[in-house]
C-alpha positions in Angstrom: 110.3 142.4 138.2 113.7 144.0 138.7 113.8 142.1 142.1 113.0 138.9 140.6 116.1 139.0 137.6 118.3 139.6 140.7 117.3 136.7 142.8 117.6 134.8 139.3 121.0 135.9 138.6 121.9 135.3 142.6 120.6 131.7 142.1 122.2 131.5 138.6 125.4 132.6 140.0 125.5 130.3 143.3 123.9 127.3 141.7 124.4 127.3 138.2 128.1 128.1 139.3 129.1 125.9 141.4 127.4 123.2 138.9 130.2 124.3 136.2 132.6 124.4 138.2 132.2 120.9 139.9 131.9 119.7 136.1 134.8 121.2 135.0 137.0 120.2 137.9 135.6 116.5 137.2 136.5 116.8 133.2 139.6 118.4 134.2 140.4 115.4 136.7 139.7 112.7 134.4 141.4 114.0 131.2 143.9 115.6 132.7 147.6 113.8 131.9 149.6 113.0 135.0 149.1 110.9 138.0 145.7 111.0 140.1 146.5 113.0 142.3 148.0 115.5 140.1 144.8 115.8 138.2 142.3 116.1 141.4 144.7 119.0 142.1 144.4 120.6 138.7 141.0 119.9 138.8 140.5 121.7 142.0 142.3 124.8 141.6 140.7 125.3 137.9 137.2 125.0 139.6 137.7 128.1 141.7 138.6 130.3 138.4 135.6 128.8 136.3 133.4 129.5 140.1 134.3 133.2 140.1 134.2 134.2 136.6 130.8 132.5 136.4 129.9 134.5 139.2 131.1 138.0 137.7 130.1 137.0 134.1 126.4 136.2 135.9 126.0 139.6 137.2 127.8 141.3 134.2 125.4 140.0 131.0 122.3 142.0 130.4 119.2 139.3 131.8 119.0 136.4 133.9 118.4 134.1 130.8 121.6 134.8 129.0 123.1 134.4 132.7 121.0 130.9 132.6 121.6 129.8 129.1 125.8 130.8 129.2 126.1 128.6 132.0 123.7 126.2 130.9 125.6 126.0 127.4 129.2 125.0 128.5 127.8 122.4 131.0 125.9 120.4 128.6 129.1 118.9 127.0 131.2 118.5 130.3 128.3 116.6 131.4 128.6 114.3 128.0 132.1 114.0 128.7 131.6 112.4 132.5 128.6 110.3 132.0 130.7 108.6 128.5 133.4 108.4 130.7 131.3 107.0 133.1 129.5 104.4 130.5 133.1 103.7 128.7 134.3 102.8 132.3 131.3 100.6 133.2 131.4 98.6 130.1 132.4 94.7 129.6 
């Protein structure tokens, strides 16, 4: 069982990670005030904070499913906030 929360939390923490972070950079990018390339830049260098406190904070909660469910949690609304982006953007 032990063996099992472990590879949860390494999956959590590789996967799960990297999904927030690639969300955040995104949000970050396309609310971020300045020029594009300015904001891809932001975005960027914020993703590799959000990536390695996700990691740590993975390993450093007390089971897998809080590690699931805090990274799980945030992502939900960064994900509302690029697909209305996305719909705002597609529509007439």
């Amino acid at each position: 069982m032990y063996r099992l929360g472990v590879a949860s939390r390494a999956v959590a923490a590789i996967v799960g990670g990297y999904a927030l972070s690639a969300l955040v950079a995104t949000v970050s990018a396309i609310y971020f005030p300045g020029t594009r390339a300015e904001a891809a830049l932001f975005g960027m260098l914020l993703s590799f904070v959000i990536y390695t406190t996700a990691v740590m904070w993975v390993f450093a909660v007390r089971s897998a499913w809080r590690a699931w469910l805090g990274l799980l949690l945030p992502a939900i609304p960064l994900a509302m906030a690029v697909l209305i982006h996305l719909y705002l953007r597609s529509a007439p």
